[in-house]
ROZANU-897721 format. One record per residue (C-alpha): x, z, y; residue in one letter. Coordinates in nm, 3 decimals. Layout:
residues N
+---------+---------+---------+---------+
:      px :      pz :      py : residuo :
+---------+---------+---------+---------+
:       X :       Z :       Y :       A :
...
+---------+---------+---------+---------+
end
This chain:
residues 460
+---------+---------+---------+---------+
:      px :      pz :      py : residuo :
+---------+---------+---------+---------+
:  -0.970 :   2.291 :   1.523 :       X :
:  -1.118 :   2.132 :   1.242 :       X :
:  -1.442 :   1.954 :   1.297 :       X :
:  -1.808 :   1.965 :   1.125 :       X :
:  -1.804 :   1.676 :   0.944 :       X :
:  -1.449 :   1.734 :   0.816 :       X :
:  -1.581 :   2.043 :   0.691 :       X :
:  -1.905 :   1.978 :   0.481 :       X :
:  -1.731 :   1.659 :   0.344 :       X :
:  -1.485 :   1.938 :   0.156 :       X :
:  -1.446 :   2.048 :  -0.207 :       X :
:  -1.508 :   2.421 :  -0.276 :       X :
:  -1.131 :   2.480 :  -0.339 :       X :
:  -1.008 :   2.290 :  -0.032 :       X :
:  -1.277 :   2.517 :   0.218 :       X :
:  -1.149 :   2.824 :   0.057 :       X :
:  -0.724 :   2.725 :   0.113 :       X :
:  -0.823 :   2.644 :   0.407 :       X :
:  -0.980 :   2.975 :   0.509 :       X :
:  -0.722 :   3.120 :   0.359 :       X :
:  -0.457 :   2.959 :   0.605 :       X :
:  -0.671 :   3.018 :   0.909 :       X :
:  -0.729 :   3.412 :   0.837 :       X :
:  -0.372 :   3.454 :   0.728 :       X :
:  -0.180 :   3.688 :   0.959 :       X :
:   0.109 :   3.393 :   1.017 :       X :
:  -0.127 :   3.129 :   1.050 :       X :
:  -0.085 :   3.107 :   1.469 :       X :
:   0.324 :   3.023 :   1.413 :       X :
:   0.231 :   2.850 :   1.127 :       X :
:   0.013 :   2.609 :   1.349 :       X :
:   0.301 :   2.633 :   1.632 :       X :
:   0.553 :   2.478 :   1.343 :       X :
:   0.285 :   2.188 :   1.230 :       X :
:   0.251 :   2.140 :   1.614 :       X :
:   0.670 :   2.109 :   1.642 :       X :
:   0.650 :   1.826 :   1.367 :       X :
:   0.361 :   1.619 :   1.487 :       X :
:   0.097 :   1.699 :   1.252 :       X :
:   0.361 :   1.591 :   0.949 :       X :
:   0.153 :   1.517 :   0.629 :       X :
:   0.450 :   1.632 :   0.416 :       X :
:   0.697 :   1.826 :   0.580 :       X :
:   0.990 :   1.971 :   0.413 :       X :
:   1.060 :   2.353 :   0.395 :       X :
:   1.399 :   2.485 :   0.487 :       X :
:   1.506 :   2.829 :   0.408 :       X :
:   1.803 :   2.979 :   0.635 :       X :
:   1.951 :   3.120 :   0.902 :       X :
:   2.160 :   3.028 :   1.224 :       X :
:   2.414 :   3.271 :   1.411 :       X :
:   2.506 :   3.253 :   1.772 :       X :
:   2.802 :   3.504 :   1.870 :       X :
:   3.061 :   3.544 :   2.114 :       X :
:   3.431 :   3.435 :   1.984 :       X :
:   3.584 :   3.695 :   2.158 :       X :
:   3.386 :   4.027 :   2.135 :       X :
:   3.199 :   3.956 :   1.790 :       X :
:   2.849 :   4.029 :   1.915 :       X :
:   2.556 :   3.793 :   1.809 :       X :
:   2.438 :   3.662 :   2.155 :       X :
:   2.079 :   3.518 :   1.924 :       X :
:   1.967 :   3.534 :   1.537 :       X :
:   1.765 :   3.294 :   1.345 :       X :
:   1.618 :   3.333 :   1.017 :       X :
:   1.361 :   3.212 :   0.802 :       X :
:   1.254 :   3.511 :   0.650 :       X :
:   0.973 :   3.615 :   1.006 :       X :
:   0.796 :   3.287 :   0.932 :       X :
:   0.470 :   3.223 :   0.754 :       X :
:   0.622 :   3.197 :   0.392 :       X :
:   0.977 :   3.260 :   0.475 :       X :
:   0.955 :   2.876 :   0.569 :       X :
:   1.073 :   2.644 :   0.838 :       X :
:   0.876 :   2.341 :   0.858 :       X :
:   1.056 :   2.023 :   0.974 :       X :
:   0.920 :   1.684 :   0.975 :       X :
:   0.963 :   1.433 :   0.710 :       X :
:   1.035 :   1.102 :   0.877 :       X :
:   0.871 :   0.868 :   0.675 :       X :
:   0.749 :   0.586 :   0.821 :       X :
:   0.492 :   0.439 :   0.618 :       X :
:   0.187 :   0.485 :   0.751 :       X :
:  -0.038 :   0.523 :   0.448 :       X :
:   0.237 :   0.827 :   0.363 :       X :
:   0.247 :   1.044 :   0.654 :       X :
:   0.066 :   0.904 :   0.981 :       X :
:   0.226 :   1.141 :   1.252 :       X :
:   0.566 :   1.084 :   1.109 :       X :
:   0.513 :   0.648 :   1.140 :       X :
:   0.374 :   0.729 :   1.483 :       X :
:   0.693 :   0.853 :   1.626 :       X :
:   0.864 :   0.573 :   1.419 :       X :
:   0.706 :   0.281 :   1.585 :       X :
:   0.762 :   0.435 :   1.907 :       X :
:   1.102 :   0.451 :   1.863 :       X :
:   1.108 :   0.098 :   1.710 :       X :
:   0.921 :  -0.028 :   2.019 :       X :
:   1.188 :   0.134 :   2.239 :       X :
:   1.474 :  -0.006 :   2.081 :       X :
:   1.348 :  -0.351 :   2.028 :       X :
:   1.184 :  -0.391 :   2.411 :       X :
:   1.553 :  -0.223 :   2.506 :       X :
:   1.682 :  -0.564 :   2.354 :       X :
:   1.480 :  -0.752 :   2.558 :       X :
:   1.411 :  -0.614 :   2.895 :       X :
:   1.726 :  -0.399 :   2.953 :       X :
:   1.758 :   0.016 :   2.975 :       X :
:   1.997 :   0.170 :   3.126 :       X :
:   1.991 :   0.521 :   2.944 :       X :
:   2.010 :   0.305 :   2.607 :       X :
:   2.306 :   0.096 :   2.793 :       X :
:   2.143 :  -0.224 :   2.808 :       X :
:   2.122 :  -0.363 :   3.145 :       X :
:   1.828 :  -0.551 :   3.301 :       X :
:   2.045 :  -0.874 :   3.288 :       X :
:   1.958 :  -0.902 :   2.938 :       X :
:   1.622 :  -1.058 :   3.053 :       X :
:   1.820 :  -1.407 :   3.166 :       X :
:   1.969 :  -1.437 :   2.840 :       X :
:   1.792 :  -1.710 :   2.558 :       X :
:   1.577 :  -1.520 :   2.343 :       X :
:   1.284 :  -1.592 :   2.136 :       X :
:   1.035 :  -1.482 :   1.905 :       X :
:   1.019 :  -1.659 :   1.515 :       X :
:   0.850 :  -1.604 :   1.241 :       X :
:   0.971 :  -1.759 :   0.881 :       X :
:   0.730 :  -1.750 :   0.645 :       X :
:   0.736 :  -1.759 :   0.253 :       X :
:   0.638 :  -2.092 :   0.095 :       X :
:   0.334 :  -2.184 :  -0.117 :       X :
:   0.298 :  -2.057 :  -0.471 :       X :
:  -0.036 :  -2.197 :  -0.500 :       X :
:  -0.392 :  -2.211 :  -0.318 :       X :
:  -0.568 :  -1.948 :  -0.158 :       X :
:  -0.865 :  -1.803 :   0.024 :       X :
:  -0.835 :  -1.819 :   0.355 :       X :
:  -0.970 :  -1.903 :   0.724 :       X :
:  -0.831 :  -2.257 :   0.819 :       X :
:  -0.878 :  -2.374 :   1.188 :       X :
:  -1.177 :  -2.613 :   0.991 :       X :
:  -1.338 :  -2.265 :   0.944 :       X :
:  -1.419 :  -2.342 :   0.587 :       X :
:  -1.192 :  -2.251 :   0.305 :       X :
:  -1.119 :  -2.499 :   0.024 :       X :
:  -1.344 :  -2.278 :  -0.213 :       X :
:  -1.640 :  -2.386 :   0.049 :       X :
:  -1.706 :  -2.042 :   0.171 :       X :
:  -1.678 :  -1.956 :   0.547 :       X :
:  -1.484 :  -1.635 :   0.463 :       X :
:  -1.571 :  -1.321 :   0.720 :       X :
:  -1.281 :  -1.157 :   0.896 :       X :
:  -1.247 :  -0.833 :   0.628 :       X :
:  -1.309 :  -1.038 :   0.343 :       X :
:  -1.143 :  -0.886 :   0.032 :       X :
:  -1.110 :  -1.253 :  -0.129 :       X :
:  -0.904 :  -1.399 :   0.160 :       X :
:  -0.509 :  -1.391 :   0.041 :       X :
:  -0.569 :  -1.414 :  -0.337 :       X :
:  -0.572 :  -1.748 :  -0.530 :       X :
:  -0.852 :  -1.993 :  -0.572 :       X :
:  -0.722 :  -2.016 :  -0.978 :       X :
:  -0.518 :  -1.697 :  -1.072 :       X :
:  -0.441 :  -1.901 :  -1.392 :       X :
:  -0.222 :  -2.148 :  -1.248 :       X :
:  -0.079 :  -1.979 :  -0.948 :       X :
:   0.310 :  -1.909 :  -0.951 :       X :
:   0.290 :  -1.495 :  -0.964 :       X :
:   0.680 :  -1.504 :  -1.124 :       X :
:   0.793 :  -1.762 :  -0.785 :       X :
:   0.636 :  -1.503 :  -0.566 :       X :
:   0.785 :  -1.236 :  -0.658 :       X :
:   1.133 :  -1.363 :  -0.725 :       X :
:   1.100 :  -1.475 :  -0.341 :       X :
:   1.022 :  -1.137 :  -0.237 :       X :
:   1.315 :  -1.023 :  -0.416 :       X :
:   1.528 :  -1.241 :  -0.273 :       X :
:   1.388 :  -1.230 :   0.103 :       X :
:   1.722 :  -1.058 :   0.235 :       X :
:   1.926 :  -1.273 :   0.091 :       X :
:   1.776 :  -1.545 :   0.236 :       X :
:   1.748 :  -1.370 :   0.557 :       X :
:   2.119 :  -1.322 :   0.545 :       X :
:   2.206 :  -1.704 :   0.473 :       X :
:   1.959 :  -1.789 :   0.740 :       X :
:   2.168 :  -1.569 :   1.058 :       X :
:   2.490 :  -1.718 :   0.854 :       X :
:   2.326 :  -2.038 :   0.908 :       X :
:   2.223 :  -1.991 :   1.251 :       X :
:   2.534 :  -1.952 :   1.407 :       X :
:   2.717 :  -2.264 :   1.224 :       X :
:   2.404 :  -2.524 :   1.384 :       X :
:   2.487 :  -2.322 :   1.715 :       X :
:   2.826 :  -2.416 :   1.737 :       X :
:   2.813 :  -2.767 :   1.601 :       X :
:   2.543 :  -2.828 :   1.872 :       X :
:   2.804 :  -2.678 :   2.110 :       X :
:   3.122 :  -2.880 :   1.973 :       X :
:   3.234 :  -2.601 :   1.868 :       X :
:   3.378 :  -2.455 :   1.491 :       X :
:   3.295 :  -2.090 :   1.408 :       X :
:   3.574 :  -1.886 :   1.554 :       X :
:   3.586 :  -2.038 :   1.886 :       X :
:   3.217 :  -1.990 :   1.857 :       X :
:   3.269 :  -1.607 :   1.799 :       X :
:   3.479 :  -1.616 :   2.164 :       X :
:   3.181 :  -1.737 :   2.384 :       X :
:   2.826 :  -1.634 :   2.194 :       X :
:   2.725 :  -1.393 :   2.008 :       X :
:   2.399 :  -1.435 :   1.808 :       X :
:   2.182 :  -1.072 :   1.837 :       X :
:   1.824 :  -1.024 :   1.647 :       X :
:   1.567 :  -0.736 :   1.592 :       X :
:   1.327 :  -0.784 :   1.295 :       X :
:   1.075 :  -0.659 :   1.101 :       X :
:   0.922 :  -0.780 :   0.768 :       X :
:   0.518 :  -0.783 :   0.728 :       X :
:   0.350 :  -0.869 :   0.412 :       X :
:   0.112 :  -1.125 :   0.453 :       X :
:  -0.230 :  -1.079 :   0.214 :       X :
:  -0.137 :  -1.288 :  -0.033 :       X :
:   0.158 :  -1.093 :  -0.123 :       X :
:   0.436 :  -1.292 :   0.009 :       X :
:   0.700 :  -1.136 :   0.264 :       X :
:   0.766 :  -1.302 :   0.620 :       X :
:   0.984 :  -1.212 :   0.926 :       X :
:   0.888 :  -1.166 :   1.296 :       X :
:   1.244 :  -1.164 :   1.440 :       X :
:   1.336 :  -1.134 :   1.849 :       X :
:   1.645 :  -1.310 :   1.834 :       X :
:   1.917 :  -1.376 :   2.177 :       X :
:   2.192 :  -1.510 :   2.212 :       X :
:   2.459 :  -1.294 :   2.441 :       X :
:   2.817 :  -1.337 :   2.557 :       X :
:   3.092 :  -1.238 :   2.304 :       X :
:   3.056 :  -0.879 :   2.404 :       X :
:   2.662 :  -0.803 :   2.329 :       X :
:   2.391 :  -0.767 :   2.573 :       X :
:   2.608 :  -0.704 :   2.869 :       X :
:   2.820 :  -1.056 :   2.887 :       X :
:   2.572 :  -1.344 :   2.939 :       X :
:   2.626 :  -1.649 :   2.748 :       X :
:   2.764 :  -2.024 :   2.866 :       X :
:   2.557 :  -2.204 :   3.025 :       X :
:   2.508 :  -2.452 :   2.733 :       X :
:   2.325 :  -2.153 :   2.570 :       X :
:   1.960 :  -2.215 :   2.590 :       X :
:   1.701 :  -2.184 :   2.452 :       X :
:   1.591 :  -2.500 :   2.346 :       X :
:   1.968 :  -2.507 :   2.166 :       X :
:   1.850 :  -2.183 :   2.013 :       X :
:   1.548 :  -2.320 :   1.911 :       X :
:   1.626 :  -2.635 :   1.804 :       X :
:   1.950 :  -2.427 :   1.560 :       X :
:   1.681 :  -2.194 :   1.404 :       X :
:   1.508 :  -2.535 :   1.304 :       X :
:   1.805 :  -2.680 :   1.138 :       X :
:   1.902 :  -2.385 :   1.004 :       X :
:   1.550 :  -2.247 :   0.826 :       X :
:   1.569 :  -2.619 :   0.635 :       X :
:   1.941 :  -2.653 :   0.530 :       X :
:   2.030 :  -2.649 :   0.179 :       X :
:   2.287 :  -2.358 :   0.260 :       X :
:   1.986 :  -2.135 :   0.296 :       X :
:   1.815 :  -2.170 :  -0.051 :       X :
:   1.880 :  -1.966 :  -0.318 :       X :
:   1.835 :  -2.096 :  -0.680 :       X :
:   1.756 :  -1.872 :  -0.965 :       X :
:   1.853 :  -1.928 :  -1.294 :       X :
:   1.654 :  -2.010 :  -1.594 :       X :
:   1.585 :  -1.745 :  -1.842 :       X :
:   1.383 :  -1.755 :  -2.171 :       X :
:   1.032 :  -1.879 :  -2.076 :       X :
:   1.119 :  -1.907 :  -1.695 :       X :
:   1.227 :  -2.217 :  -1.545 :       X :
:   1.508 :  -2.239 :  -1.290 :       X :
:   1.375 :  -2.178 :  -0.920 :       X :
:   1.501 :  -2.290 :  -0.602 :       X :
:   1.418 :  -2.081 :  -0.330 :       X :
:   1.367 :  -2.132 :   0.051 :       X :
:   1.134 :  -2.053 :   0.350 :       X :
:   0.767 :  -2.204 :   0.380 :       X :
:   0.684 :  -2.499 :   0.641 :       X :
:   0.541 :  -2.230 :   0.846 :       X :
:   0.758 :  -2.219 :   1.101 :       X :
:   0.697 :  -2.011 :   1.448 :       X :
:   0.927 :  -2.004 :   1.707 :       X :
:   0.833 :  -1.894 :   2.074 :       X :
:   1.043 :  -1.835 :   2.379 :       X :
:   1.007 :  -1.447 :   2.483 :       X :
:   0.912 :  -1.423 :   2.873 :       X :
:   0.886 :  -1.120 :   3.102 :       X :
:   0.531 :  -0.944 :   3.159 :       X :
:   0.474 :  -1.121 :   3.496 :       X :
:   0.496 :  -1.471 :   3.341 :       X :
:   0.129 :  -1.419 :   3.215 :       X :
:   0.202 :  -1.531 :   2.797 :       X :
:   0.093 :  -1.366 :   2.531 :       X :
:   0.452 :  -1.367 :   2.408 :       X :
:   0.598 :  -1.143 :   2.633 :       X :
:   0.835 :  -0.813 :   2.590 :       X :
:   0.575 :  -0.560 :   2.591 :       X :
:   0.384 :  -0.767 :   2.359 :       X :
:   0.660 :  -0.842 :   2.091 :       X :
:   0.813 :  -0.504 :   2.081 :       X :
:   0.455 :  -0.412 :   2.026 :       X :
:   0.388 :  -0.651 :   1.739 :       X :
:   0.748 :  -0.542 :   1.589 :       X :
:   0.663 :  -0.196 :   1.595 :       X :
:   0.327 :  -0.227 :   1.463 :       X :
:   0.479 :  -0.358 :   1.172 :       X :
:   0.754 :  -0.152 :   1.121 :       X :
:   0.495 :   0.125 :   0.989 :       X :
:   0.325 :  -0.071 :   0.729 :       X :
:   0.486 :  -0.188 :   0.341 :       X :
:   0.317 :  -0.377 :   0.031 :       X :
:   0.030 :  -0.141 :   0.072 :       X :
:  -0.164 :  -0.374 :   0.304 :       X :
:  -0.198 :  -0.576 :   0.037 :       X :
:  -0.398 :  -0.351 :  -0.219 :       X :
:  -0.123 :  -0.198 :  -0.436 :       X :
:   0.044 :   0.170 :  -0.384 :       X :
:   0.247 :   0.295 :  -0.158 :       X :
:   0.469 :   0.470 :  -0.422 :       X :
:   0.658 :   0.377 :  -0.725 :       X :
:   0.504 :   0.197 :  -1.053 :       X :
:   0.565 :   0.389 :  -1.400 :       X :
:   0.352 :   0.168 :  -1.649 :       X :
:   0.116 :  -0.091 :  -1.677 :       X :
:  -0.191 :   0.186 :  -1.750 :       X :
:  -0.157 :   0.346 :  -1.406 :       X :
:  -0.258 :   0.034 :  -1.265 :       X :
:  -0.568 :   0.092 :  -1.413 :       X :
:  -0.593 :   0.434 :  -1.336 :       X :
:  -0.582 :   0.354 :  -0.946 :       X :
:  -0.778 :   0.013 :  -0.952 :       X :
:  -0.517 :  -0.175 :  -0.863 :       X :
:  -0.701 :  -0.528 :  -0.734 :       X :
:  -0.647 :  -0.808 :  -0.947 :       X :
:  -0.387 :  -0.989 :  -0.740 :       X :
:  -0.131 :  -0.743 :  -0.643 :       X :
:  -0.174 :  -0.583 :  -1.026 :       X :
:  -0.095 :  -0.902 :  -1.151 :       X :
:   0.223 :  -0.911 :  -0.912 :       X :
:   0.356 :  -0.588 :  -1.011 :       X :
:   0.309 :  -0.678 :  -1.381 :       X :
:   0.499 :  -1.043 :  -1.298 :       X :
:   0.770 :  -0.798 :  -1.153 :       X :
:   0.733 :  -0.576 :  -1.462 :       X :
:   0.755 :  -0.922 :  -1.740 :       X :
:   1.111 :  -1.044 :  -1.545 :       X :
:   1.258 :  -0.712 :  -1.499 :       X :
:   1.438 :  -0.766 :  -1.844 :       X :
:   1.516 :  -1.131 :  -1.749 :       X :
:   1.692 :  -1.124 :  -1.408 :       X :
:   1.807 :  -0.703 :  -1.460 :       X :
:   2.050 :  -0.738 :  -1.127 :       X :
:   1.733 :  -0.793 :  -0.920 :       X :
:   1.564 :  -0.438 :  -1.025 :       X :
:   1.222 :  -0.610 :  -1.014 :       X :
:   1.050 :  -0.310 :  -1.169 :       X :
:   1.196 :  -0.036 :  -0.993 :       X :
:   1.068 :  -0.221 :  -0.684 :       X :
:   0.724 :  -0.359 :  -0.859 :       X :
:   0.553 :  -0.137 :  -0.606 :       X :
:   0.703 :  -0.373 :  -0.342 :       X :
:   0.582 :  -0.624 :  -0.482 :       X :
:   0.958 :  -0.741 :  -0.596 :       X :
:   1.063 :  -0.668 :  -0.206 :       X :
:   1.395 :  -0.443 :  -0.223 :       X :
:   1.537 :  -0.514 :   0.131 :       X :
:   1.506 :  -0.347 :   0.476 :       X :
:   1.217 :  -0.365 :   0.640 :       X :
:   1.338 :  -0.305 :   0.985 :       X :
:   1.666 :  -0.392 :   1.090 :       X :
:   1.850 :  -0.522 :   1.315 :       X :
:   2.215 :  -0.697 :   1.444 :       X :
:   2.490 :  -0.460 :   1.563 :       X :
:   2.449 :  -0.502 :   1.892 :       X :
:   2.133 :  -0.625 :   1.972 :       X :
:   2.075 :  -0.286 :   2.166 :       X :
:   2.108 :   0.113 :   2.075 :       X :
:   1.985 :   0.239 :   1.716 :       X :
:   1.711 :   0.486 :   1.596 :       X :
:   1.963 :   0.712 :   1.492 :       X :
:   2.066 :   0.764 :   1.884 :       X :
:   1.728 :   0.800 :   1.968 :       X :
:   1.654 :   1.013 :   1.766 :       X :
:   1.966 :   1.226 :   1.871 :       X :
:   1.886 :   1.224 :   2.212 :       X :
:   1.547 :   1.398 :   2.092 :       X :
:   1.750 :   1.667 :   1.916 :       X :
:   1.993 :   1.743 :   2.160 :       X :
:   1.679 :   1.755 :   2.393 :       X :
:   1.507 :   2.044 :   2.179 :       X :
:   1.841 :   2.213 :   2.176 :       X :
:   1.917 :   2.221 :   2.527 :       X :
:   1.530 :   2.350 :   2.610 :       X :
:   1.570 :   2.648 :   2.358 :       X :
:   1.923 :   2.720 :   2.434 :       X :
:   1.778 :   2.741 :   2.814 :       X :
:   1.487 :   2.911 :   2.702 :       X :
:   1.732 :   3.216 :   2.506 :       X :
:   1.977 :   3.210 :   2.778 :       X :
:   2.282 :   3.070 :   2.546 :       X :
:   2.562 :   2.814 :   2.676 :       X :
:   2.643 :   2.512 :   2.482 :       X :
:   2.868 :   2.578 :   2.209 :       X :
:   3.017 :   2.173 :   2.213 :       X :
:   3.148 :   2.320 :   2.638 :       X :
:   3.144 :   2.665 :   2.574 :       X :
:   3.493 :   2.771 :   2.355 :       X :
:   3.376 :   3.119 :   2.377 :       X :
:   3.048 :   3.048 :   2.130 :       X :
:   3.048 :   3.009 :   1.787 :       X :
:   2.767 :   2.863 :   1.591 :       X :
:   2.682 :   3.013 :   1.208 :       X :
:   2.439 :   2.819 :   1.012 :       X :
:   2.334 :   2.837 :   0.610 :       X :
:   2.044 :   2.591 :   0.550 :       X :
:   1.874 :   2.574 :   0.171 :       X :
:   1.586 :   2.317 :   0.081 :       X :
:   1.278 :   2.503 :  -0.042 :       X :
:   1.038 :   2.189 :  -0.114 :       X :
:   0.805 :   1.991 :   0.105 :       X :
:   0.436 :   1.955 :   0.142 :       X :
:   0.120 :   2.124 :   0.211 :       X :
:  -0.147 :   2.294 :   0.021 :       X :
:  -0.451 :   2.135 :   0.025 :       X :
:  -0.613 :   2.302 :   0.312 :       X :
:  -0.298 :   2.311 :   0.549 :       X :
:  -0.308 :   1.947 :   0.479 :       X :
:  -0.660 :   1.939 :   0.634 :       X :
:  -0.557 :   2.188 :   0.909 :       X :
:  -0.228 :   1.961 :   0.959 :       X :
:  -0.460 :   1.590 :   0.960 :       X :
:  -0.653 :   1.768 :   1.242 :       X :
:  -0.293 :   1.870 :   1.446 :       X :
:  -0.193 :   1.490 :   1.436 :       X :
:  -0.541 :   1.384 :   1.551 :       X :
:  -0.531 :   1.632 :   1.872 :       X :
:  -0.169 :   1.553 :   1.963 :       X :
:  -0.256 :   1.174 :   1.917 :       X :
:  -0.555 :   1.229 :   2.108 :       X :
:  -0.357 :   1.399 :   2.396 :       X :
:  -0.083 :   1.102 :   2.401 :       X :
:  -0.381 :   0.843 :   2.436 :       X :
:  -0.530 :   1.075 :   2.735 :       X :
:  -0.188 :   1.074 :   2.914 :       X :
:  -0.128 :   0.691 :   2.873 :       X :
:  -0.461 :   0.639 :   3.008 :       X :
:  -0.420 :   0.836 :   3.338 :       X :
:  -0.061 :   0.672 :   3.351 :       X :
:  -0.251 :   0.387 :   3.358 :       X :
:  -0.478 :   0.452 :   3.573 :       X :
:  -0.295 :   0.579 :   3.838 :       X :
:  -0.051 :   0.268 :   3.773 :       X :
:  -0.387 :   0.050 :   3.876 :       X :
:  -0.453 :   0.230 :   4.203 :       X :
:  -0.087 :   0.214 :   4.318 :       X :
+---------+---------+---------+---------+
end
């Protein structure tokens, strides 16, 4: 299971949990319930048991309980989606991400979006933070202002040619205030829409309605952008087309005027040694119409949903600080924190007591960042929580199936008993090594299928 290499490269202590897990007598259903959550790195432990019995007659048609399995555990997944937290867990996240933001733009009917979504305006923009000082980078020129032709993996590129003098406070308030500012942006939006349409709001809310996806990425320097798919529909969502007047050059042209409007700034006020801040997107403006795969662009729905969910996984951590909250200033040193994103998190930590409504130290680890991360309009398309029911009532319907039971939601005779208790959540260290090498063969086996898919795709 494990390989070699993962084995000589382990401490004493890890070898011998792990050796302990393999040669325990539960460790086969153990495996089978590591296999059920996708290799989670920290699932949670339930204790319990769940009753199935006839209404009528009393007698327990199937019993469930905790106390056969390895530990007296069940194993469930945790869900995270950060990537640096639990891998598997972010794997199944950005799927489902993918799936409801390509739903958006291609159609699906089982998600109850139809295919006539695809002739609607949509694009792809990103807004970008503004400038809170120089820093390495790669321009087009190929040589950064510094005078160094920085490589690709460079650890230098994002952080500031003079630490000294760049704005750490600015940058962090504007991470803090990133929702915000996304939410006077869509507010925005739909006001440049309907003047450009001779139009005032509410009649506007009678012919278009303004839909997005989006996801927020941390770029290296620190600073928080959007990548957002955003279309404009008919009054009732995806499956009313819009006026004919609704293009996407209007579209375009609105997200323009409505990214540089004074509505959309925030300004923060002075306190003590800090001076009073306006705040409002960067001049880096993207904005891309979205076409179909046959079109031959680069910006097309595979590849956006793609680039959404690819982003969906990832936080502040990209950017050299921790995935997990900050206590004190001394752990910082304890974890070699870089210079930059340490001296952000301490920036966060100095205004905390300034600006207390903003939380800026509860979400130092953020880098000041305390808003979603992936989110999207009402009806833009379906949700990950319906995805993620159709999955459960999936798994429900095979076992029932598999133990010969009707369902209790169409069957009145059948009554359902459950009593659930959490019993904590992780592994030991070498079920976590046993667990990393689970995720890597089911990964593994998910790349092998796509591939034949593919390949048999290619000679049809």
């Amino acid at each position: 299971m494990t390989d070699t290499a993962t084995l000589a490269g382990l401490d004493p202590d890890t070898f011998g949990d792990l050796l302990r897990v393999a040669g325990s007598p539960g460790f086969d259903r153990w495996r089978d319930q590591v296999r059920r959550t996708g290799g989670c790195a920290n699932p949670i432990h339930l204790t319990g048991w769940t009753l199935t019995k006839d209404k009528a007659t009393g007698q327990a048609l199937h019993h469930y309980s905790t106390e056969d399995e390895p530990g007296g555990r069940l194993r469930v997944a945790c869900g995270n989606r950060r990537a640096s937290r639990c891998p598997a867990c972010a794997w199944m996240y950005a799927a489902d991400t993918y799936h409801l933001i390509r739903a958006g733009l291609a159609g699906d009917q089982d998600k109850d979006v139809p295919a006539t979504v695809r002739d609607h305006p949509r694009v792809f923009a990103t807004l970008t933070a503004p400038s809170f000082g120089p820093v390495h980078n790669r321009p087009d020129s190929g040589r950064c202002r510094c005078g160094t032709h920085h490589a690709p993996d460079d650890d230098a590129l994002g952080t500031p040619l003079d630490p000294d003098t760049y704005d750490y406070a600015a940058a962090v308030l504007f991470n803090n205030h990133a929702g915000n500012l996304w939410q006077r942006f869509t507010n925005r939006l739909r006001r440049e829409i309907a003047a450009r349409a001779g139009l005032t709001q509410r009649e506007l809310k009678e012919v278009v309605r303004v839909s997005y996806g989006k996801v927020a990425e941390f770029q290296k320097r620190g600073a928080v952008h959007f990548h957002a798919v955003v279309r404009l529909d008919g009054p009732a969502g995806p499956k009313d087309p819009p006026p004919s007047w609704a293009t996407v050059q209007l579209l375009t042209d609105s997200i323009h005027a409505a990214v540089v409007h004074s509505y959309t700034s925030i300004t923060v006020p002075a306190a003590a040694d800090q001076p009073a801040r306006e705040l409002r997107w960067g001049s880096q403006l993207d904005i891309r119409p979205i076409r179909a795969f046959e079109a031959g662009t680069d910006i097309t729905e595979q590849g956006v949903a793609s680039y959404v969910a690819k982003y969906a996984t990832k936080a502040a951590e990209t950017t050299g600080t921790i995935d997990r909250r900050v206590g004190n200033r001394e752990v910082l040193v304890l974890l070699e924190v870089p210079d930059h994103p340490r001296r952000l998190i301490e920036a966060c930590f100095d205004l905390d007591g300034l600006y207390p409504d903003r939380r800026l130290r509860a979400w130092a680890h953020m880098l000041g960042f305390r808003g979603h991360f992936s989110s999207k309009s009402r009806r833009y398309s379906t949700t990950l929580g319906a995805l993620r029911q159709v999955r459960a009532d999936y798994r429900a319907t095979q076992q029932r199936e598999e133990l010969g039971l009707s369902d209790p939601d169409q069957d009145p005779t059948v009554l359902v008993l459950t009593d659930w208790q959490y019993a904590g959540q992780g592994h030991t260290p070498g079920e976590s090594v046993l667990a990393a090498s689970i995720a890597r063969d089911l990964q593994l086996n998910r790349e092998t299928a796509r591939e034949a898919l593919a390949l048999e795709g290619d000679r049809s």
